[in-house]
C-alpha beads as a LAMMPS data file, in Angstrom:
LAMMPS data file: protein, C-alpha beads

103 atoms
102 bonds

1 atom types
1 bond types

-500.0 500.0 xlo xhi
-500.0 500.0 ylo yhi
-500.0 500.0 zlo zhi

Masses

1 110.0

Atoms # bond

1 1 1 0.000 0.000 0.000
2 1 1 1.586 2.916 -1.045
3 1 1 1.297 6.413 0.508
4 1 1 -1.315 7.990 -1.426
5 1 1 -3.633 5.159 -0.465
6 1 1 -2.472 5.540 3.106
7 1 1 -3.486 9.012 3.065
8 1 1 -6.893 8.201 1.580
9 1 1 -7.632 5.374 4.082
10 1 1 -7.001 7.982 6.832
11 1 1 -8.926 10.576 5.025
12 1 1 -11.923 7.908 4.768
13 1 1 -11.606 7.061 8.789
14 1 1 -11.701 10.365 9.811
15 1 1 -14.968 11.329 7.662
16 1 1 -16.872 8.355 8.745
17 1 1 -16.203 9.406 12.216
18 1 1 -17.330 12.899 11.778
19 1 1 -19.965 11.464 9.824
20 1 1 -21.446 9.357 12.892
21 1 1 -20.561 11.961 15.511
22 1 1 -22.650 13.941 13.538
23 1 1 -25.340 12.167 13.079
24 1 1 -25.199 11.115 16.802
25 1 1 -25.665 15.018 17.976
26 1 1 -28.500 15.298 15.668
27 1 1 -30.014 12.264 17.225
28 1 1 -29.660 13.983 20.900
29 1 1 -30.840 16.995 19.785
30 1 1 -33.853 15.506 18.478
31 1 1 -34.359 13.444 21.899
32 1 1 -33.917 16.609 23.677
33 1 1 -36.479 18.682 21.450
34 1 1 -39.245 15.825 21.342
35 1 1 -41.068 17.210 23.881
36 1 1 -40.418 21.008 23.788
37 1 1 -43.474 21.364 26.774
38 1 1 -41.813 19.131 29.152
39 1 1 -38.059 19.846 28.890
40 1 1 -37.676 18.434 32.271
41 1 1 -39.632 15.029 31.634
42 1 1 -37.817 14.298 28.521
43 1 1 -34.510 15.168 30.631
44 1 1 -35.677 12.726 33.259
45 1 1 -36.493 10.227 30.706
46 1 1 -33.447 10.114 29.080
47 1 1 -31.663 9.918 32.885
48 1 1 -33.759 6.844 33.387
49 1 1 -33.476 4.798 29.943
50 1 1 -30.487 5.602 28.193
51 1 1 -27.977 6.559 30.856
52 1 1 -28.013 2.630 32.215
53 1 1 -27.887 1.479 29.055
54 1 1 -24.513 3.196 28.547
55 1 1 -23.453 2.779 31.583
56 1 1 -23.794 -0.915 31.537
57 1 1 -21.692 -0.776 28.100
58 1 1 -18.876 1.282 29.462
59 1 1 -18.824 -0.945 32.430
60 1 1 -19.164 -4.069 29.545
61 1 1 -15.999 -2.782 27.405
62 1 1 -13.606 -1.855 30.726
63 1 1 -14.522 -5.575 32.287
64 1 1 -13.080 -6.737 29.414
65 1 1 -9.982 -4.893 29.172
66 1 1 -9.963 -5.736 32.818
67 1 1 -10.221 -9.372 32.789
68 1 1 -8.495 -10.020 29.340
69 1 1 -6.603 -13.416 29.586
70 1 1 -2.532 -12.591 30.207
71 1 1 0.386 -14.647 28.436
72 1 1 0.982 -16.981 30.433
73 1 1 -2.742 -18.379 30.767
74 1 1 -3.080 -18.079 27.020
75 1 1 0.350 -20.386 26.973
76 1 1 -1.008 -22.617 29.505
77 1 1 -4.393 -23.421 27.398
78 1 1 -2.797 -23.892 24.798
79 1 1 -0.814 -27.160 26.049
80 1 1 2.428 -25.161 26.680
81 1 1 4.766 -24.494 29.722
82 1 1 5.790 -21.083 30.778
83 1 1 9.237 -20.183 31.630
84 1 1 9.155 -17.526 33.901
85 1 1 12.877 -16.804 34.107
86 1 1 12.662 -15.662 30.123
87 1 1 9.150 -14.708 30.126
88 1 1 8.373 -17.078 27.392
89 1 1 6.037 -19.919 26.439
90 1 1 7.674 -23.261 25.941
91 1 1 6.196 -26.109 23.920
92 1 1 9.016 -28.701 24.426
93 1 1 9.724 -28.505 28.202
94 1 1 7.895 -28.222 31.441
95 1 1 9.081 -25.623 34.177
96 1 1 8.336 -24.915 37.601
97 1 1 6.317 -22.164 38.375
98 1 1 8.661 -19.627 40.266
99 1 1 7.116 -17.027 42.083
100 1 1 10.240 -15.172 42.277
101 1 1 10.654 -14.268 38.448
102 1 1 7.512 -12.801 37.762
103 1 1 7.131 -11.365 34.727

Bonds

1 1 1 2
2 1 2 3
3 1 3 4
4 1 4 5
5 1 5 6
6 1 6 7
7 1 7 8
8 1 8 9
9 1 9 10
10 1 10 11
11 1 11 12
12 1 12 13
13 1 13 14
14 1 14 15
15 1 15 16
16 1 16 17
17 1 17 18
18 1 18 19
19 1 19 20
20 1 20 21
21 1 21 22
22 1 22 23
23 1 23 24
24 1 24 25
25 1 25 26
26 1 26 27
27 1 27 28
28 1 28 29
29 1 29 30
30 1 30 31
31 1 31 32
32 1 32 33
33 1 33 34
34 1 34 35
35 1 35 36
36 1 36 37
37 1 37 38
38 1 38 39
39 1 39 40
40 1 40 41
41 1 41 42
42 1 42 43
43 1 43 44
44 1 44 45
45 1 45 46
46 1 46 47
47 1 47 48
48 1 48 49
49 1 49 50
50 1 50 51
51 1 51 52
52 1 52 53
53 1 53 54
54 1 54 55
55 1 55 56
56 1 56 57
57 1 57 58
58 1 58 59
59 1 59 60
60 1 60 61
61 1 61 62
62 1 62 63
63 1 63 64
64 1 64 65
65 1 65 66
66 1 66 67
67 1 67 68
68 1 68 69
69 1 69 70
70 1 70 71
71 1 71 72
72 1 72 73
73 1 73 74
74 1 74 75
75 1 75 76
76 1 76 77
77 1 77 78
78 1 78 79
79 1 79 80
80 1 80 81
81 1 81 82
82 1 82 83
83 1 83 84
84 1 84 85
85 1 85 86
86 1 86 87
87 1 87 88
88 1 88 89
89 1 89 90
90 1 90 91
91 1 91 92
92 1 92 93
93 1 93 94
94 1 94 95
95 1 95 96
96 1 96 97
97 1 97 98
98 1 98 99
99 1 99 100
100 1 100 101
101 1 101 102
102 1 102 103
């Protein structure tokens, strides 16, 4: 891939973002103008419905981060050994696990 593509790929990216960002703050300004009469029901509405929701995906994406499996139980499930004085995974020999050479 040569620069000029590189630079169009990026170009691409960046549009589609400010293309959904966007569209996103049109969608919450139309949420907040539905019900022009009752600016604080809609308000409380929107506390009530769609604050959990995104709540309970920010909470999804950081537990995952959070509990993401580490090297040495991805070596381990895989049928290897982990040698904790390199810090590598080894396939041919077994080693103790030595809780002084953490890695």
């Amino acid at each position: 891939m040569n620069a000029n593509n590189m630079s169009k790929n990026i170009k691409s990216e960046y549009t589609d973002r400010r293309v959904r960002s966007i569209a996103l703050l049109c969608v919450w300004r139309l949420i907040i103008s539905i019900n022009s009469h009752f600016k604080l029901e809609t308000k409380l509405m929107i506390a009530v419905f769609v604050f959990p929701i995104l709540l309970a995906f920010l909470i999804a994406e950081l537990a995952s981060s959070l509990f993401a499996p580490s090297e040495v139980d991805i070596c381990l499930d895989t049928g290897g050994s982990y040698n904790y004085e390199l810090c590598k995974c080894d396939y041919k020999l077994n080693h103790k696990y030595n809780k002084d050479n953490q890695c």
